[in-house]
N, C-alpha and C positions, 0 to 999 in steps of 0.2 A: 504494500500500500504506500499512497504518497504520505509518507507522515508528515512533513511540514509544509505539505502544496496549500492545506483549504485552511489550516490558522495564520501561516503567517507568510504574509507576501507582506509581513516587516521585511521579507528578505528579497523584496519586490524592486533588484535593485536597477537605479541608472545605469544601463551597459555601458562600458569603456568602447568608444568608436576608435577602430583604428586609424592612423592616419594615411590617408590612402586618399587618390580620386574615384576609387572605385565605391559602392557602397557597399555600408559599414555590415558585416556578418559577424554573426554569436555565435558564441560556443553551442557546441550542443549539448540539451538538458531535456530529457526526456518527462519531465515533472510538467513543460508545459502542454503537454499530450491531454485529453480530455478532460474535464473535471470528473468525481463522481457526484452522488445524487446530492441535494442537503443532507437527507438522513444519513448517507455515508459520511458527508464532513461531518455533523457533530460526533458520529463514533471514533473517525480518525482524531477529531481535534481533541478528545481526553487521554488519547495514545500518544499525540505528539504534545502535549501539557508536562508528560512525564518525563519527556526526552531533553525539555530546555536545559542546559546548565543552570544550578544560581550564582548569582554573581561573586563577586569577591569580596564586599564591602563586611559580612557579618551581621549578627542583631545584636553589637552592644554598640552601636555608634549612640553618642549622646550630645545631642551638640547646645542641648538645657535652651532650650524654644527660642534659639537663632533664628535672626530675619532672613530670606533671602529672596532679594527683590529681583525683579524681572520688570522688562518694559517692552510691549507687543503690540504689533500693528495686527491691528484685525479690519478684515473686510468681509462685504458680502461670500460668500459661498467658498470660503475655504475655514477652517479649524486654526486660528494662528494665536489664540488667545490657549494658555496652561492652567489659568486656574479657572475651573467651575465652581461657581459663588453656592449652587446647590443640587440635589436630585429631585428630579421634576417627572419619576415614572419611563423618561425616555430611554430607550436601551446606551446608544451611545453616550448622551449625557451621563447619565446615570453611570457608565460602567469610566468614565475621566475624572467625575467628581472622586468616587471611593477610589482608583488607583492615587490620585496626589491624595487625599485623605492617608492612604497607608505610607505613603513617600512621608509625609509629614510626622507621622504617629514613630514610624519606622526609625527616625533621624533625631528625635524629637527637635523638628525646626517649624518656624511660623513664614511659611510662602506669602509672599506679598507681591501684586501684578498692577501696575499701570497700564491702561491699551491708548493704543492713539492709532491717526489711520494717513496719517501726512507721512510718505513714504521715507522721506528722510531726517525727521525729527531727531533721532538719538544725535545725527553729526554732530551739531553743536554741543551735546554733553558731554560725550567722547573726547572729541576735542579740547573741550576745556579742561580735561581731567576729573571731572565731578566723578562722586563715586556713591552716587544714590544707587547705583542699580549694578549688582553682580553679573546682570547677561541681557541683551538686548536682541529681541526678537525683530526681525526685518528683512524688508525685501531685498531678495536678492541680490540685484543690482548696486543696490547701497553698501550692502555687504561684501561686496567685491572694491568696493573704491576706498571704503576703511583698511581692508585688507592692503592695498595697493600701496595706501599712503601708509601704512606700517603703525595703528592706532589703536590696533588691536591684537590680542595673543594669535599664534599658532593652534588650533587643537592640537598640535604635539605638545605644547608649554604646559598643558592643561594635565597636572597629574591625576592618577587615580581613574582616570577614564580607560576603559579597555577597549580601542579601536578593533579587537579581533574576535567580539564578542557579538553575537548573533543580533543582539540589540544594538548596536551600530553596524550599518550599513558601506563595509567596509569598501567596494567598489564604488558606490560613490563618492567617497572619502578622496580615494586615489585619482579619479575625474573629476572633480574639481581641484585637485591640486595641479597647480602650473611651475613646471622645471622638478617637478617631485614636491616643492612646497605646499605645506598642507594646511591650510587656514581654519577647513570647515570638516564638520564631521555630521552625518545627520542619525541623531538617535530615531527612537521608535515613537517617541513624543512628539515629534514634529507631525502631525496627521498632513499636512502642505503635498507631502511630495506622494498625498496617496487623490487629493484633492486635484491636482493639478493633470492629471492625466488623461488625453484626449481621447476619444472613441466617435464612434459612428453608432448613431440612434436609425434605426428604420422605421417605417410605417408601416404594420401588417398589411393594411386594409389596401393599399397600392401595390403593393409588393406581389399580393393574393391578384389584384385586378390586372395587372401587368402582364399575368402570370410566370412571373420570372423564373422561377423553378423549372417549368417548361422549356420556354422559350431559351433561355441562355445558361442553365444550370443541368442539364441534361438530367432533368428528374430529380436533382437533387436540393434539396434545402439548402437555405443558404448556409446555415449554421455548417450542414456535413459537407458543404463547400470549404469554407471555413478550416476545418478538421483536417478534410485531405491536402492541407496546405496550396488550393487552387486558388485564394481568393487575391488578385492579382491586380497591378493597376487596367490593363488589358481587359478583362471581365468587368470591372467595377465600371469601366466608361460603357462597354456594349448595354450594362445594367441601366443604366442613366438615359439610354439615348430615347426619343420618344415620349420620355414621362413627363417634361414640362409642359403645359396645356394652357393655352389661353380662356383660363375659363366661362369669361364675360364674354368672350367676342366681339372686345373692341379693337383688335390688332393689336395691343401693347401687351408686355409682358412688367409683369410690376407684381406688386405685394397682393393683390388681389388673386392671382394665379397660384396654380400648384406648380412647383419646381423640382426637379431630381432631387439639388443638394442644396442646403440651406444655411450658410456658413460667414460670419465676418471676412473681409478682403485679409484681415490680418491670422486667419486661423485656416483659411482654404485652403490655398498652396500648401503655407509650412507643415500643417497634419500631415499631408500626404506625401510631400517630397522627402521629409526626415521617415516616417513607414516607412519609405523605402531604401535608408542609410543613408541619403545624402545630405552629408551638412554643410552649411554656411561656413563656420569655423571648425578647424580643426586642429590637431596635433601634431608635431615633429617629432623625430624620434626621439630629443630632449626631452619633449614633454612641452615644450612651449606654442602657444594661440599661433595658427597661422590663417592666413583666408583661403579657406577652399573653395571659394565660387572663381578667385583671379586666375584667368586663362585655363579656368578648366573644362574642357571640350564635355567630359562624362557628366557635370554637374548642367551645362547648359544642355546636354538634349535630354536630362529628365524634366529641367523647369520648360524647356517646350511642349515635351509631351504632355506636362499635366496642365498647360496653361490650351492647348489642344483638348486634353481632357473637360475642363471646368467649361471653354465656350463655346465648343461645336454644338449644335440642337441645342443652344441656351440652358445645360446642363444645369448649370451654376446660378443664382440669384446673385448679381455681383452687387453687394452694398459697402459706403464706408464704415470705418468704424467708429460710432457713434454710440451712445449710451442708448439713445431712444431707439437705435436698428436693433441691437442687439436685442432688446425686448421683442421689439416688431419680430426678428426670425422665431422665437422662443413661441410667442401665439400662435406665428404661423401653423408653426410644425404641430400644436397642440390642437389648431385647427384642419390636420390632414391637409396642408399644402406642401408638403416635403416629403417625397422618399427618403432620402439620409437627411440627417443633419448632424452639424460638432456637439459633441458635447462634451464636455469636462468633468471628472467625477464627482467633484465639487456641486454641479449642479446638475446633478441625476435627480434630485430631489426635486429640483422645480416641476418636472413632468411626472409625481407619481398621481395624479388627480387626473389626469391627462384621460378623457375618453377613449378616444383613439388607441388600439393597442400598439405596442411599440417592441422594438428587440434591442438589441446592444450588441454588436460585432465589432470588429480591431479595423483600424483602418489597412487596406490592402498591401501588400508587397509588391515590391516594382514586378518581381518576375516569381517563378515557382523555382529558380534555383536559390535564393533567397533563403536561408534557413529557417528563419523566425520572423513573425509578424514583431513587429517594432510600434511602440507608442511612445508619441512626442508627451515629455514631461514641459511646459511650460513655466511655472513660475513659485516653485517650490523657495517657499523662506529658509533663512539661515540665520541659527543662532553666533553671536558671535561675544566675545569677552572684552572688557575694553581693560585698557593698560592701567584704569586705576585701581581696577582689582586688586589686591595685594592678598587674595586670601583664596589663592586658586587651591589647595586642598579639599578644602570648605567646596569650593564649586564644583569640582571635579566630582567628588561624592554625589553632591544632591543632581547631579546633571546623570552619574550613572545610574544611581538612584531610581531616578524619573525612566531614564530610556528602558531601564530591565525590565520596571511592572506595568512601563504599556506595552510592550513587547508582549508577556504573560496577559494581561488583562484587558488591553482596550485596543490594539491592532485585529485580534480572531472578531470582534463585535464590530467595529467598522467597517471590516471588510464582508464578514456573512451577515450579520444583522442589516445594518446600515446601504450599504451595497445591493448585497446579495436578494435579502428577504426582504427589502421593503421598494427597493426600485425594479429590481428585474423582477418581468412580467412571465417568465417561464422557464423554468429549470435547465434548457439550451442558453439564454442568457445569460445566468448564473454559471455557468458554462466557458462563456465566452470573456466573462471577467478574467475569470484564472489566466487565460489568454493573451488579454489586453494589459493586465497589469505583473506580468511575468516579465517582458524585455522590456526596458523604458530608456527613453534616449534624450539627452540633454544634450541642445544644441547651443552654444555658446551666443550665436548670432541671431538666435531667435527668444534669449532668453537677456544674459548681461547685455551685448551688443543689439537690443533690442532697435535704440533709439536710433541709434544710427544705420542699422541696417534692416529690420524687420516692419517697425512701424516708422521708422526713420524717411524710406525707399520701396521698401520691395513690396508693402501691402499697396502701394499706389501703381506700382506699374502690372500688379492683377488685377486689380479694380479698372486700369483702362485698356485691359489687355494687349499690355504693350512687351515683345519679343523681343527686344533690344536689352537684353540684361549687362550686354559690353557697355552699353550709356552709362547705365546705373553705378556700374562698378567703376565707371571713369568718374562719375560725379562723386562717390562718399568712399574712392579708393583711399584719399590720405584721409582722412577722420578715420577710418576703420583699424587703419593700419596704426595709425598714431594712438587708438586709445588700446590694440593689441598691445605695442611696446609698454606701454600706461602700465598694463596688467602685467607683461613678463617682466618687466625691469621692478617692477614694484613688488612683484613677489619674491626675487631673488635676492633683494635687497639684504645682506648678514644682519 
């Protein structure tokens, strides 16, 4: 049996993309092979309950009801806040409140949490050396430019933390270090990096009218398309072609229409180009940022083909990214005008009311020689220490502390609870998570490199279906490159 496939894809890690122009392939792991039933996960997940290691810290820590403060940007539809002020019946809440409850009880310490949602707040306290707060919870991005400017520890600096312990997610650890420097570590507390992971929603009721099974699946469900490792960028466009309909019949195609895929200008491409390995930024054999889109022939004819893919038969509803669209696709799709649409794990939630029946599948593979279905992690927080800490022991502990009992406690409820049992509409979906959140891929350009390259450039020349990616990359080639150095010169710094 899989013992640790259905509790913890804690070990749901970020794959290390090699550096290469080819796209990026994983290792093979046979654990991403089908799921089994619910009832077989909860029999497995008290087999694999037994199997965790405990950690190292012991039960006589006493550290006589020490503060330790945190400060955490929380937003809509991701988990970035640590402490739950109570239990309120809900399974997830309920199972975060009593793990820091026992973190606390355990330690004897008094957790104390500031939130804010201004993405770069902490700089200024950092900065100034203030030492109101032991660890500061933040976006990514920010997190990298602290890092950069050398204002904050190493997770190597950080004793007592055991990087090789199942509750830190040691692969990602390793990819986000640049030149082997290791800034970030992500425990099993961080719920971000299980939030941030993109899929394809379907619409039964199209899917069925389409008859796509039929027609383009040789009899087969999509799911056991899926499974047979077929599910392909090739398949998914023949999928698409046909299903946009002008449903008014006023000759426009607009929000009023049903559409194949239903996706921000900034989330369309990247899902699917990074599914298929190819990234924006990538590694040298050092270990240092380099641009993999400059003069690479392999990376320009996948952004053709899938820019081919999204506008032939008006596949794609091309919108910008805007607060008010991004709701608009969200009804749409709730209104049955979408075969697929993005969605994020984070907000699997917003569709469980959703009439409409719906599935959950990985977004496709360039090709079927492709080992693994890959999913884009987008925008996973990073805890980070600032230098006025002087009491890294003290954090080290309550930071392993924290990662070990949601590892044990509150990672198995998020993902089958949370996930599993209350968004996915049929035990194939459920299915199909194990799937989606087993290979996950951070791409540097689509995530720190955001501004400059993803929502910077490159969601505006999908939005006007513009093929000229050599422009783009002559226009934001020196900003790209210059905040690369930023990063490697600033990580190597002694």
């Amino acid at each position: 049996m899989k013992k640790l496939l259905s509790i913890l894809l804690a070990a749901m890690m970020l794959i290390l993309p090699a550096c290469s122009s080819a796209p990026v392939e994983m290792p093979v792991d046979d654990t991403t092979a089908a799921a089994d039933t619910t009832a077989s996960v909860v029999e497995e997940t008290t087999e694999a309950e037994s199997t965790i290691p405990a950690d190292k810290l012991g039960d006589n820590l006493d550290f006589k009801g020490k503060t330790f403060s945190v400060y955490s940007r929380v937003r809509d539809f991701f988990h970035g806040e640590l402490l739950i002020k109570e239990s309120n019946g809900e399974s997830l809440n309920d199972a975060r409140y009593e793990a820091m409850e026992k973190v606390q009880s355990r330690l004897n310490i008094k957790l104390n949490e500031v939130t804010f949602d201004d993405s770069d707040a902490p700089y200024a306290l950092i900065l100034s050396g203030d030492n109101t707060y032991q660890m500061y919870n933040t976006r990514h991005v920010n997190s990298f430019n602290y890092a950069s400017e050398g204002i904050v520890y190493k997770i190597t600096d950080i004793p007592v933390i055991d990087l090789d312990a199942p509750w830190w997610d040691a692969e990602f650890t390793d990819y986000l270090a640049i030149g082997g420097v290791k800034y970030f570590g992500m425990g099993a507390f961080n719920l971000t990096t299980y939030d941030s992971i993109h899929m394809l929603l379907f619409n039964k009721d199209i899917y069925t009218n389409q008859q796509i099974s039929k027609n383009h699946l040789g009899g087969k469900t999509i799911y056991e398309t899926v499974l047979d490792g077929k599910w392909t960028y090739d398949l998914f466009r023949q999928v698409m072609t046909g299903v946009t309909t002008d449903v008014n019949g006023d000759g426009k195609y607009d929000s009023s229409d049903t559409w194949a895929y239903l996706a921000l200008d900034k989330f369309s491409l990247p899902s699917i180009i990074i599914a298929g390995g190819y990234l924006m930024i990538d590694k040298d054999k050092d270990g240092k940022l380099i641009n993999n889109m400059e003069g690479n022939e392999t990376y320009f004819n996948a952004y053709n083909k899938i820019m081919d893919m999204l506008w032939s038969d008006n596949n794609w509803f091309p919108v910008l990214t805007v607060s008010t669209e991004d709701q608009m696709l969200r009804d749409m799709f709730k209104n049955g005008q979408g075969l697929f649409t993005d969605c994020s794990g984070g907000r699997i939630g917003t569709y469980r009311e959703m009439e409409v029946d719906f599935g959950m599948i990985p977004y496709p593979k360039a090709d079927e020689d492709q080992q693994h279905y890959l999913s884009r992690s987008e925008y996973p927080e990073l805890f980070v220490i600032p230098l006025a800490n002087t009491e890294l022991e003290y954090t080290g502990t309550v930071l392993e502390a924290m990662a070990s009992e949601y590892y044990r406690s509150v990672v198995p409820v998020y993902y089958e609870q949370s996930l599993k049992g209350r968004a996915a509409r049929d035990a194939e979906s459920a299915d199909m998570l194990d799937i989606i959140y087993g290979h996950r891929v951070f791409d540097f350009g689509d995530t720190i490199l955001c501004s400059e390259i993803r929502d910077g450039q490159l969601r505006r020349y999908v939005a006007a279906n513009n093929r000229d990616l050599a422009s783009m990359l002559a226009t934001i080639g020196s900003r790209v490159q210059n905040k690369l150095d930023t990063l490697n010169n600033g990580f190597m710094k002694k």
